[in-house]
C-alpha positions in Angstrom: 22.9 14.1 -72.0 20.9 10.8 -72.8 20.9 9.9 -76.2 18.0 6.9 -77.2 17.8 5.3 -80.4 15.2 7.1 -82.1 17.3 10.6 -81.0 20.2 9.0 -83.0 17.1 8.0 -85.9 15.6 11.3 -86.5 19.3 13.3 -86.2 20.6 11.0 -89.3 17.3 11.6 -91.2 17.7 15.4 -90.6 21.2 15.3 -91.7 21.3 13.5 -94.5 20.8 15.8 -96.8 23.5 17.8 -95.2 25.7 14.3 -95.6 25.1 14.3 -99.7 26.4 18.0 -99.5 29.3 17.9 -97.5 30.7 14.8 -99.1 32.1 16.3 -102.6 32.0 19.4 -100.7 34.6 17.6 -98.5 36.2 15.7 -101.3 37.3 18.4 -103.3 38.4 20.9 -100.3 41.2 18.1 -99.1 41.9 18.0 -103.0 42.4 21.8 -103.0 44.3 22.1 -99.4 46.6 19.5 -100.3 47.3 21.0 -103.5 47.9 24.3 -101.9 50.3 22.8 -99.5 48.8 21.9 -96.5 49.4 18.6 -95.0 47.0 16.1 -93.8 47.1 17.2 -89.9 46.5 21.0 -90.9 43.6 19.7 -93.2 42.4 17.9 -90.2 42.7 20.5 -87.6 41.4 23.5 -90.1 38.0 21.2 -90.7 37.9 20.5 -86.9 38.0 24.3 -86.2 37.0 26.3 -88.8 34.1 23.8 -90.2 33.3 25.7 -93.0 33.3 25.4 -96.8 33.5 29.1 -97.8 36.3 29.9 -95.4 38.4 26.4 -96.2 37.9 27.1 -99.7 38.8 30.7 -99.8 41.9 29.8 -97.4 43.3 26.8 -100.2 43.0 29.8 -102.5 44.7 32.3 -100.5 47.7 29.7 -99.7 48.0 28.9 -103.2 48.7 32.5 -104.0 51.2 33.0 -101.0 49.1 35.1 -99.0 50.3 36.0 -95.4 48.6 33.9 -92.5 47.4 37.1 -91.0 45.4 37.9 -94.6 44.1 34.1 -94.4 43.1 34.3 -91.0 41.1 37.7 -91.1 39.3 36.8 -94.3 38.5 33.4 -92.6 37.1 35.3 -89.8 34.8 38.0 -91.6 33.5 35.1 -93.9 32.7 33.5 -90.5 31.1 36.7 -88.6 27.8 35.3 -89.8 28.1 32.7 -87.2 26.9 35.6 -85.2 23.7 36.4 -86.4 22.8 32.6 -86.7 23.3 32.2 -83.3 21.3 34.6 -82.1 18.7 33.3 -83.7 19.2 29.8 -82.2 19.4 31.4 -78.7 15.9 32.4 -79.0 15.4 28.3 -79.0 17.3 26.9 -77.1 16.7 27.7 -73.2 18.2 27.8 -70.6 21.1 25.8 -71.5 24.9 25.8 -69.2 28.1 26.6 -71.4 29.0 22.7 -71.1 26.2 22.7 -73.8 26.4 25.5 -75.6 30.4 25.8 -76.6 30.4 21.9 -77.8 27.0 22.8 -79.6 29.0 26.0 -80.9 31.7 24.3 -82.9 29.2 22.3 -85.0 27.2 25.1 -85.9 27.5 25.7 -89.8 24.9 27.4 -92.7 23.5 23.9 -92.8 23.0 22.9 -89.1 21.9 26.2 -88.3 19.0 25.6 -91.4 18.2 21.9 -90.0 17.7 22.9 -86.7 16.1 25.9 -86.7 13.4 24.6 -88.7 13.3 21.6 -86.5 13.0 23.7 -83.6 10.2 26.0 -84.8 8.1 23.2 -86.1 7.9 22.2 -82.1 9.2 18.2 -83.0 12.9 19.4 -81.9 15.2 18.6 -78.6 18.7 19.6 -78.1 19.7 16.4 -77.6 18.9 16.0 -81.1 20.3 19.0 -82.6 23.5 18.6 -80.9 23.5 14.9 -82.5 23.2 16.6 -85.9 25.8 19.5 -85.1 28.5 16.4 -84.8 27.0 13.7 -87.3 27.7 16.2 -89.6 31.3 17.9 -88.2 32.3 14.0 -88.6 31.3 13.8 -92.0 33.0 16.5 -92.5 36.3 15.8 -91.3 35.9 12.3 -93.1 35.6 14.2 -96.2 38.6 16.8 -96.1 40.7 14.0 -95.1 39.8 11.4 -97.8 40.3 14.3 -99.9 43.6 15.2 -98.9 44.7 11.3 -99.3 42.9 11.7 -103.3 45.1 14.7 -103.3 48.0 12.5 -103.5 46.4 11.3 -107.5 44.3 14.2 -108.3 44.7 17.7 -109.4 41.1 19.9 -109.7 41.3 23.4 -110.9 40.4 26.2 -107.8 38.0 27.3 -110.1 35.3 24.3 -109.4 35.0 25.5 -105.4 32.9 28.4 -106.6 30.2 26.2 -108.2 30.0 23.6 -105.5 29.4 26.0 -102.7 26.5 28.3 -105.0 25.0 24.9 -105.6 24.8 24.0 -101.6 23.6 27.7 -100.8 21.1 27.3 -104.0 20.2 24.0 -102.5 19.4 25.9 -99.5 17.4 28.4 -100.3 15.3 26.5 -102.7 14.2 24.2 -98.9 13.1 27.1 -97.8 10.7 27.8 -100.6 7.4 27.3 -98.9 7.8 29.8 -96.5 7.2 33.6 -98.8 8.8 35.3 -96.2 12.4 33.4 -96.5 12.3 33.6 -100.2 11.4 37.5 -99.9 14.8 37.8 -97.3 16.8 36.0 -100.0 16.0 38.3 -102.6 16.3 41.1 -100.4 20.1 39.6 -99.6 21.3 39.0 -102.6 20.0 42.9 -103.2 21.8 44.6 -100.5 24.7 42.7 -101.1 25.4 43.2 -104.7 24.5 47.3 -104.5 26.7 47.1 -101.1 29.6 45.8 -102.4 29.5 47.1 -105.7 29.6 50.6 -103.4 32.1 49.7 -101.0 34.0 46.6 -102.5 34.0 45.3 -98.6 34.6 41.8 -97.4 32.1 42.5 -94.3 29.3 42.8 -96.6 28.4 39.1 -96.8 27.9 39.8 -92.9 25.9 43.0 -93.5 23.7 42.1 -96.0 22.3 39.1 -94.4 21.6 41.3 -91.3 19.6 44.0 -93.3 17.8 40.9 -94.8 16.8 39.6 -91.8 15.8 42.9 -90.1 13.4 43.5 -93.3 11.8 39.9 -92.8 11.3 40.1 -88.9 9.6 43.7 -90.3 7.4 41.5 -93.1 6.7 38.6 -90.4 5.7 41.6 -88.1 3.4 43.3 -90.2 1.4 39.9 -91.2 0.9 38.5 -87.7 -0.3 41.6 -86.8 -2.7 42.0 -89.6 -3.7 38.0 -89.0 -4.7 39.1 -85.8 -6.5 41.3 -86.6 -8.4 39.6 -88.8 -8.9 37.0 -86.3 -10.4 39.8 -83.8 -12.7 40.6 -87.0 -13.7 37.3 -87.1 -14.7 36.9 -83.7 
């Protein structure tokens, strides 16, 4: 893979808003996991692996409380099933690529790579040179992050409490990018929806995999629907 300067340019201009995220996002996480217990290798090598806010936050919570490591790791995983879905939806753009590029690219994909790249992608100015670049510009940032944290973890105390707020606020952050597309704000809506009937039904963990997925399937419908009727309006037109 050859990387060229403006490659390395336009991957840190993509990713810095992930950067400004992930930073107190980071900060505070090594806070929590060191209060929990958790030395600075397992901060390390649970960042490195797992690379994701929700699950690392939830599992500093669970370790607080005692829970078993077969709990931590199951909840970890279900919260993480959504990895899934967003990479189906990355294999529809990136072609014909050998497992030497796809596992690497794999392990940087988060809720905020997927949303960089995707869009990249579908506005045709994309390569996977690039997107691999921002997968691992931001797993660095990342694991900078936790780690600084864990060393402030040594000073500060922060109530568990806070993690909630900071991870609506990147999601909310998110979703308010995605604004100028109706469709996307329509499958939001439709999300947060399913999943508060859904879980109020079943009180399931899998339903912040389900929901998303009956989301989706309703905007694919919607996007469906509209080309069809654009055609047809271009075949009026004609």
């Amino acid at each position: 893979m050859n990387i060229n300067k403006d490659d390395f340019k336009d991957s840190f201009k993509a990713s810095l808003p992930i950067f400004i995220a992930y930073i107190p996002i980071g900060l505070v996480g090594g806070i929590l996991l060191k209060a929990s217990g958790v030395n600075i290798f397992f901060i390390f090598l649970m960042s490195l692996l797992v690379f994701s806010g929700s699950a690392q936050y939830i599992a500093a919570s669970m370790i607080s409380y005692g829970a078993p490591i077969s709990s931590i790791i199951m909840t970890t995983l279900i919260i993480n099933l959504r990895h899934f879905l967003m990479s189906s939806n990355l294999n529809m753009v990136i072609k014909n690529k050998s497992p030497k590029y796809i596992i690497p690219f794999g392990l940087g994909l988060t809720d905020e790579t997927f949303a960089v790249n995707y869009e990249k992608y579908i506005s045709g100015r994309w390569s996977d040179t690039k997107a691999i670049l921002v997968n691992y510009m931001c797993l660095f940032i990342w694991l900078a992050s936790f780690v600084a944290g864990s060393f402030l973890g040594n000073f500060i105390s922060i109530d568990t409490y806070i993690s909630g707020f900071i991870i609506t606020a990147l999601f909310t952050t998110m979703i308010i990018n995605a604004i100028k597309n109706p469709v996307y704000i329509l499958v939001a809506i439709i999300s947060i929806i399913s999943f508060i009937i859904l879980y109020n039904l079943t009180k399931s963990s899998l339903i912040i995999v389900i929901s998303p997925i009956i989301a989706c399937c309703f905007g694919l419908i919607i996007e469906k629907i509209l080309n069809n009727s654009k055609k047809k309006g271009d075949f009026l037109n004609e």
